[in-house]
PATISE-259235 format. One line per 5 residues: number of its first residue (from 1); their letters; for each residue x, y, z of N, C-alpha, C, O. Coordinates in steps of 0.05 Angstrom, whole numbers, plus 5000, padded with zeros to 4 digits. Atoms other than C-alpha are relative to their C-alpha. Layout:
<nodes>
NUM) a) X:Y:Z:X:Y:Z:X:Y:Z:X:Y:Z | ...
</nodes>
This chain:
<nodes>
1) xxxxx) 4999:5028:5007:5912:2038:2489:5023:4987:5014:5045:4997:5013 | 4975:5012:4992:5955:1985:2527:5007:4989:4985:4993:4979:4968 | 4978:5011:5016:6014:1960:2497:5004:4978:5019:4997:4984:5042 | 4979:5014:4976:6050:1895:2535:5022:4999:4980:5021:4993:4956 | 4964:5008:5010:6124:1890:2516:5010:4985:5022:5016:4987:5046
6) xxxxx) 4992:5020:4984:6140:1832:2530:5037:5005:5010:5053:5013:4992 | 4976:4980:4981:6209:1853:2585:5014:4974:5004:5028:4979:5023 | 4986:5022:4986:6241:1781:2596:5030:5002:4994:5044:4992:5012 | 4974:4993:5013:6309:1802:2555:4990:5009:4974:4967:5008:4964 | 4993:4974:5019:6325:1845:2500:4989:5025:4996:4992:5038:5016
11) xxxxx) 4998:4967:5007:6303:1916:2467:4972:5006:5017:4955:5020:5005 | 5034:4995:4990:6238:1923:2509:5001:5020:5001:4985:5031:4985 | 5001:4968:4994:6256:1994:2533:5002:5015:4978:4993:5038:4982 | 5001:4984:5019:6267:2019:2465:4977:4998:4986:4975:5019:4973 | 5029:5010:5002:6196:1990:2445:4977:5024:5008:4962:5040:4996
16) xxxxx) 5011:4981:4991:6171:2022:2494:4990:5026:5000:4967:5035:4998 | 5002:4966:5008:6194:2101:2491:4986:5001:4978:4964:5012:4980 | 5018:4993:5033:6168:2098:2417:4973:4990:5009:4958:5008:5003 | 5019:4999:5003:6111:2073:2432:4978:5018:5015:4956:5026:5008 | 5013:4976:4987:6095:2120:2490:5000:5029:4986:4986:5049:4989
21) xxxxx) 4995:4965:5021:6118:2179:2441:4977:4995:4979:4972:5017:4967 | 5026:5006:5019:6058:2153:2395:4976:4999:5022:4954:4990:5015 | 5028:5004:4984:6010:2157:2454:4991:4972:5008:4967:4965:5008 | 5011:5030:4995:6008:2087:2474:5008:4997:5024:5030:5006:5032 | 4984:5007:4979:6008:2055:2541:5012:4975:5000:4998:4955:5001
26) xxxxx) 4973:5016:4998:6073:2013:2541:5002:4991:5018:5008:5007:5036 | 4993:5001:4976:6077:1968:2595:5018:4986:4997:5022:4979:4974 | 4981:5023:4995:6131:1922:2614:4984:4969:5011:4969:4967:5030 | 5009:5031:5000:6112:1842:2611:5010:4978:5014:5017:4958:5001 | 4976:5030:4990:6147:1789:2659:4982:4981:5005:4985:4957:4997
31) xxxxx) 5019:5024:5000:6086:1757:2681:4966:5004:4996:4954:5024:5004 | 5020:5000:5016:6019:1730:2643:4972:5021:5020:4950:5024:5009 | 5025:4988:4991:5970:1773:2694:5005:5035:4985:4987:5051:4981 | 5000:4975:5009:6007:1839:2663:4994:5005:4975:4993:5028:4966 | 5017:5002:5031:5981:1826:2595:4972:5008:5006:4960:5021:4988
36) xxxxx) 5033:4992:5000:5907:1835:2626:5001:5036:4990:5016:5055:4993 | 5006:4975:5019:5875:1890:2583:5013:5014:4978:5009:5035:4967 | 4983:4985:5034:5929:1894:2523:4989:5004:4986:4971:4986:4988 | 5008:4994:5038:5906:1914:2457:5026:4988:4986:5025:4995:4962 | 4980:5001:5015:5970:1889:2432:5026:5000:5011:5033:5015:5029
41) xxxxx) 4975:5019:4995:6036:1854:2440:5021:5008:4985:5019:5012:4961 | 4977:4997:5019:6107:1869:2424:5015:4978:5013:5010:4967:5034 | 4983:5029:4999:6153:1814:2426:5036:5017:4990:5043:5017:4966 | 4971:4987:5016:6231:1855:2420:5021:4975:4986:5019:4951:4988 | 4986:5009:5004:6287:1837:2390:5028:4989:5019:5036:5010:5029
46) xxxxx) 4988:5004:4983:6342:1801:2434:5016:4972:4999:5031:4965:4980 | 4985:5043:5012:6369:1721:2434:4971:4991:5002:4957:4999:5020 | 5015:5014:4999:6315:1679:2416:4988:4989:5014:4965:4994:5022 | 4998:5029:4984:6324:1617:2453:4991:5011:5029:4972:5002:5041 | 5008:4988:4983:6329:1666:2512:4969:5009:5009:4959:5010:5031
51) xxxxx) 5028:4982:4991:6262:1698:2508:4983:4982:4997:4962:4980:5010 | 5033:5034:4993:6223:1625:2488:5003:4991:5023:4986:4976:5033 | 4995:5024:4971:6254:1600:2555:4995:5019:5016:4992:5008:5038 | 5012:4984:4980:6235:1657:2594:4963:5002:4999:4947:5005:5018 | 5030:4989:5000:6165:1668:2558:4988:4969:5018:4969:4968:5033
56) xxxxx) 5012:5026:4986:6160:1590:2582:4999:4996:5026:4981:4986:5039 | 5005:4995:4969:6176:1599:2644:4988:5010:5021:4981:4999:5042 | 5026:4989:4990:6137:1654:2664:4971:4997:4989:4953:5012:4993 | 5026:5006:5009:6082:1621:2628:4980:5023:4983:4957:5031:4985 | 5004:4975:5018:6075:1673:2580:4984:4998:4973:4968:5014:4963
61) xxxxx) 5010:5008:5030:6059:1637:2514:4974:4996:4993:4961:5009:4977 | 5033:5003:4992:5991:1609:2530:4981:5026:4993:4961:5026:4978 | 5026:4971:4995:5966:1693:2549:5003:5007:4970:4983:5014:4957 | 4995:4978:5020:5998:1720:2488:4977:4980:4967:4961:4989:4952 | 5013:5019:5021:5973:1653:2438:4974:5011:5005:4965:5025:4987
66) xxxxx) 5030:4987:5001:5902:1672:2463:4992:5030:4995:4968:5036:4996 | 5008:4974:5002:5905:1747:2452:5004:4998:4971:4984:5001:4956 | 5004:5012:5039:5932:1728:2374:4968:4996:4991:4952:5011:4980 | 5024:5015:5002:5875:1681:2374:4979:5018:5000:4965:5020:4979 | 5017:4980:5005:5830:1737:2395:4996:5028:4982:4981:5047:4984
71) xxxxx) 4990:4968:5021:5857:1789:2339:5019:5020:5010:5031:5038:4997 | 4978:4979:4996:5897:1824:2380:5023:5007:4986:5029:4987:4974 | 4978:5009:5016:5960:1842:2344:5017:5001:5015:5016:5010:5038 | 4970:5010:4985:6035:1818:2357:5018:5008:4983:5011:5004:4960 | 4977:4988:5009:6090:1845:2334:5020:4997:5001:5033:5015:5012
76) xxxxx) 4975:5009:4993:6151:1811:2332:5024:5011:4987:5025:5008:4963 | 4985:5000:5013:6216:1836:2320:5023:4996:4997:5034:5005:5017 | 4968:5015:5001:6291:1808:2299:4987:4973:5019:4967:4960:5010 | 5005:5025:4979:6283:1751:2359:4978:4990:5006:4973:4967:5012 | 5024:4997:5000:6212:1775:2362:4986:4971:4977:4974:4950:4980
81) xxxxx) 5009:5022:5032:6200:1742:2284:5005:4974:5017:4985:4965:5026 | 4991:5030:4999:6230:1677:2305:4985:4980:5022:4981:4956:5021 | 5015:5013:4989:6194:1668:2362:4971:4996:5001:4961:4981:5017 | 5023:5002:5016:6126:1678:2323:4995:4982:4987:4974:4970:4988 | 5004:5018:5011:6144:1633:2278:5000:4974:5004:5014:4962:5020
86) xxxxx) 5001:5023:4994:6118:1569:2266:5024:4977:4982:5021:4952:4983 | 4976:5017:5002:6184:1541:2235:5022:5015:5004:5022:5039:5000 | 4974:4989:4987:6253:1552:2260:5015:4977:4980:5014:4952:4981 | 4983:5027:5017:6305:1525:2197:5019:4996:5014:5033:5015:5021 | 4980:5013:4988:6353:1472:2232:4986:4985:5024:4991:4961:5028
91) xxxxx) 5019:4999:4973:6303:1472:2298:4979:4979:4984:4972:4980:4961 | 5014:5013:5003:6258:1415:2307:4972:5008:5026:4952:4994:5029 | 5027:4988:4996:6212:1467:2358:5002:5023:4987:5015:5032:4969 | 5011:4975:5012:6177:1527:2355:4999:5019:5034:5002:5010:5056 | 5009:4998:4975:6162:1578:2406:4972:5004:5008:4959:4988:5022
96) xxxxx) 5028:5002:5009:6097:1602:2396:4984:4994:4981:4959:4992:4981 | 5011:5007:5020:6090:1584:2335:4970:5013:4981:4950:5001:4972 | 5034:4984:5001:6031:1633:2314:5002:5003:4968:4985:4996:4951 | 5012:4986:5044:6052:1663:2233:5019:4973:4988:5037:4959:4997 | 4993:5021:5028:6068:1615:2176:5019:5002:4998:5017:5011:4975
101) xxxxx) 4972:4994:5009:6136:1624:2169:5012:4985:4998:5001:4965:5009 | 4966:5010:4989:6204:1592:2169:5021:5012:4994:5033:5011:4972 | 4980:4983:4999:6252:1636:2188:5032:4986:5005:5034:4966:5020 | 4982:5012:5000:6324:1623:2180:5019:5026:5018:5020:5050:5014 | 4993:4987:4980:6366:1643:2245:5028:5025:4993:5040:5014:4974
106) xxxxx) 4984:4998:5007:6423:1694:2237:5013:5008:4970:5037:5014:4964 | 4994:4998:5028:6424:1702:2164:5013:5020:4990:5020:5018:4967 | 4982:4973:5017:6460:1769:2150:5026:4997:5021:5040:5016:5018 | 4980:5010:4992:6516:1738:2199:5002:5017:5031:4984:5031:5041 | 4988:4986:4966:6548:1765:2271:4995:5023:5001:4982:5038:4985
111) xxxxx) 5004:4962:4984:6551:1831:2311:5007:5011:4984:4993:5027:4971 | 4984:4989:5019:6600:1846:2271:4991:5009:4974:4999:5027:4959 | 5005:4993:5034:6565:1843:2207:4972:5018:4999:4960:5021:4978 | 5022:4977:5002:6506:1894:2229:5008:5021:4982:5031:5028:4976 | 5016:4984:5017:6477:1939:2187:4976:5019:4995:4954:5013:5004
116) xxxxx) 5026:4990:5003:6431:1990:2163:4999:4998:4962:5013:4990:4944 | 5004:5003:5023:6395:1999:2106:4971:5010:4984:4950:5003:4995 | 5037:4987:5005:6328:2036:2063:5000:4980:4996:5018:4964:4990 | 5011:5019:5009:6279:1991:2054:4962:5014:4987:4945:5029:4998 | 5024:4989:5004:6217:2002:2008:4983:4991:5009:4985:4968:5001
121) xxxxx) 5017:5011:4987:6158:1981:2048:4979:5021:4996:4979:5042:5009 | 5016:4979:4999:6091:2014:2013:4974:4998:5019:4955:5014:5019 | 5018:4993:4969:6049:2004:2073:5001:5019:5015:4981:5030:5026 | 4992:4979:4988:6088:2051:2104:4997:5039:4982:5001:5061:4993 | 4991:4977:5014:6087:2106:2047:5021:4997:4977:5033:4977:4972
126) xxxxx) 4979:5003:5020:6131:2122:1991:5031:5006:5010:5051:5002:4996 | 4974:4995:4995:6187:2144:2031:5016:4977:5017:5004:4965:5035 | 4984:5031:5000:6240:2085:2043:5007:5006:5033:5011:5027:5045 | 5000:5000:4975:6248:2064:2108:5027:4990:5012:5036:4968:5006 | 4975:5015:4992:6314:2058:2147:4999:4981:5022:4991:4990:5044
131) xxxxx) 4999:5019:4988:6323:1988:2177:5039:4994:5005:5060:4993:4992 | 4980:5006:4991:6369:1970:2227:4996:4973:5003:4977:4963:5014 | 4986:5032:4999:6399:1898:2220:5020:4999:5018:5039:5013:5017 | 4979:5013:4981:6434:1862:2280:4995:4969:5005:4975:4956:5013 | 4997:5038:5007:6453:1786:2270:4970:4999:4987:4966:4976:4993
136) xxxxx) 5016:5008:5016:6386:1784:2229:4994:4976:4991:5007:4965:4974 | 5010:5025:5019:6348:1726:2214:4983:5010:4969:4975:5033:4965 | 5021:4990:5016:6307:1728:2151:4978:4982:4996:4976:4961:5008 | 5018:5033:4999:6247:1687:2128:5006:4987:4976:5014:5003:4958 | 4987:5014:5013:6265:1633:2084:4972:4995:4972:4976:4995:4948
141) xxxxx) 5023:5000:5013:6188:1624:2059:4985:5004:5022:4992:5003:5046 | 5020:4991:4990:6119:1644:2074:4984:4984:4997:4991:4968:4980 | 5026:5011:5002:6048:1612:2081:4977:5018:4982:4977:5043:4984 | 5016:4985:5013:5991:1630:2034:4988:5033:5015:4988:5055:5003 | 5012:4983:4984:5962:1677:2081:5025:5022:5013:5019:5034:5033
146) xxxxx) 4972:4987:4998:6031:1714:2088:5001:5022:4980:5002:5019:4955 | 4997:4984:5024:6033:1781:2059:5029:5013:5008:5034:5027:5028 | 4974:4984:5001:6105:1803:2048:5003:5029:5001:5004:5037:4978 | 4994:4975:4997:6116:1870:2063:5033:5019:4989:5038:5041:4979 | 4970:4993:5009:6192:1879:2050:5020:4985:4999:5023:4970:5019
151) xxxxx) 4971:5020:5003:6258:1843:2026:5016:5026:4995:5013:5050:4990 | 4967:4988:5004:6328:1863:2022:5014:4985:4995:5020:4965:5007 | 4979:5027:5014:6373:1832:1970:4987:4980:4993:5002:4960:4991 | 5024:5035:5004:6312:1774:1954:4997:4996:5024:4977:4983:5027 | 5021:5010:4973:6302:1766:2030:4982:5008:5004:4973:5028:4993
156) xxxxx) 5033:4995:4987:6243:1769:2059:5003:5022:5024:5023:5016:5038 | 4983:4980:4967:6255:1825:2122:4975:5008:5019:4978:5014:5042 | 5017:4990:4992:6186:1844:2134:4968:4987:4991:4966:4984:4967 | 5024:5019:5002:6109:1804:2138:4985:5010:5016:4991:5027:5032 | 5015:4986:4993:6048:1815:2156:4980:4969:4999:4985:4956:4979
161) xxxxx) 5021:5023:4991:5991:1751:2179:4976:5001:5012:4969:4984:5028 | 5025:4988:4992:5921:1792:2189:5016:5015:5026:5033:5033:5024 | 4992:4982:4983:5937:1814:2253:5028:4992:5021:5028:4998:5045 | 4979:5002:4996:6012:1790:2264:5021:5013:4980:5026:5003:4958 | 4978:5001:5005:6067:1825:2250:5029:5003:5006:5035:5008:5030
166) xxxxx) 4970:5015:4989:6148:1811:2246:5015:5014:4973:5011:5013:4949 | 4974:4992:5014:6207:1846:2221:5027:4986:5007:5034:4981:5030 | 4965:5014:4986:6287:1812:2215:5007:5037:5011:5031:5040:5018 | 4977:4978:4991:6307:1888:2237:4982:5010:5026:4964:4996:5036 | 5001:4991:4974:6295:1935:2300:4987:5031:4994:4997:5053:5002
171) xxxxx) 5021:4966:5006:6245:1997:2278:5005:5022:5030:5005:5046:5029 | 4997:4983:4974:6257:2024:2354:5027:5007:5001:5031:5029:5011 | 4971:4982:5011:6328:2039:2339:4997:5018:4976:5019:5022:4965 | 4991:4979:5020:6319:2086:2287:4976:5028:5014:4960:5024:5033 | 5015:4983:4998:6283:2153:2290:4969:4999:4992:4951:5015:4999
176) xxxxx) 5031:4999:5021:6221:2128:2241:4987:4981:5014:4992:4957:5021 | 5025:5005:4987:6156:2125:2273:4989:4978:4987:4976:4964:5002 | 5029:5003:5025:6116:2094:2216:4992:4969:5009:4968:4964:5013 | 5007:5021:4993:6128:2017:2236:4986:4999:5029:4979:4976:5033 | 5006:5011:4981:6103:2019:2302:4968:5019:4999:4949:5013:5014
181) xxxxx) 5021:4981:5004:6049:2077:2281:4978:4983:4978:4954:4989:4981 | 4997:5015:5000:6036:2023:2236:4968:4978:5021:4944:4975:5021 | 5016:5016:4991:6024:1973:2284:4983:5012:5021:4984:4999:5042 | 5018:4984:4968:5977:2016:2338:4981:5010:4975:4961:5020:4987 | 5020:5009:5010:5934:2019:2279:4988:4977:4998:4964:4980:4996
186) xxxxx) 5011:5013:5004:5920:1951:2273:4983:4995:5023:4961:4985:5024 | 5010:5007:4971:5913:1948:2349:4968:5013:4994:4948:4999:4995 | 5019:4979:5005:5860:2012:2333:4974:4986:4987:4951:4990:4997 | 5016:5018:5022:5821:1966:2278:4993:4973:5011:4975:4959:5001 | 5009:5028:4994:5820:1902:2319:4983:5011:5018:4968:4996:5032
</nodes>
């Protein structure tokens, strides 16, 4: 199954390995002809602003909006979420705007204030899942069609939108398979 990870800035390469260690083909994404034949989209974590102004520039948003559109799934995560979502709190755009959200930028604070942390998520199983937090947004609220998957502390950290989903943390930094095993099921099912 092809993967695209989208490669414009941040964690793409760690995306990647995990997903090739699950049997998937992982490609790297800079421009919209290397998306032909994904099953499925990752969107890493990285600066935001950065990766909407690159996906815009290499005209990226358009391929990935119509593979959504066609069920494919997307997977956004930390920078990923924000650029999924269709509200950005403070921000009067969006980037792609695809899941119901409004995520609030930054919310567990600076570099400095990274973190890990279990999180129960029973999608995954009963066993708690360690999430890595860096500058973390969270979501602020959801849309009907928004199934929550996991908070930390009353946040929101983890969602799910038929066949979108978006974590505030970085599943490819830790050792645990399950989120990205996870999403290469949904790919499997679409």
């Amino acid at each position: 199954m092809k993967v695209g990870v989208i490669a414009v800035q941040g964690a793409f390469r760690e995306h990647i390995r995990v997903l090739r260690e699950l049997g998937a083909d992982a490609v790297e994404v800079r421009r919209a002809n290397e998306l032909d034949g994904a099953e499925a989209v990752v969107i890493p974590g990285g600066e935001s602003t950065a990766i909407g102004k690159l996906m815009r520039e290499y005209d990226l948003l358009q391929p990935v909006r119509d593979l959504a559109s066609a069920g494919k799934p997307i997977f956004g995560t930390c920078a990923g979420m924000i650029v999924l979502a269709n509200r950005i709190v403070g921000e009067e755009t969006n980037h792609l705007g695809l899941m119901d959200v409004a995520v609030n930028r930054n919310s567990f604070g600076r570099q400095k204030d990274s973190f890990e942390a279990d999180l129960d998520v029973p999608v995954l199983g009963p066993e708690p899942y360690p999430a890595v937090f860096i500058r973390a947004p969270h979501i602020q609220s959801v849309g009907e069609r928004v199934e929550v998957l996991a908070t930390y502390e009353g946040r929101i950290v983890a969602v799910q939108q038929d066949n979108l989903l978006a974590t505030s943390f970085h599943p490819e930094l830790t050792g645990d398979l399950r989120l990205h095993a996870y999403f290469l099921g949904l790919a499997k099912r679409s």
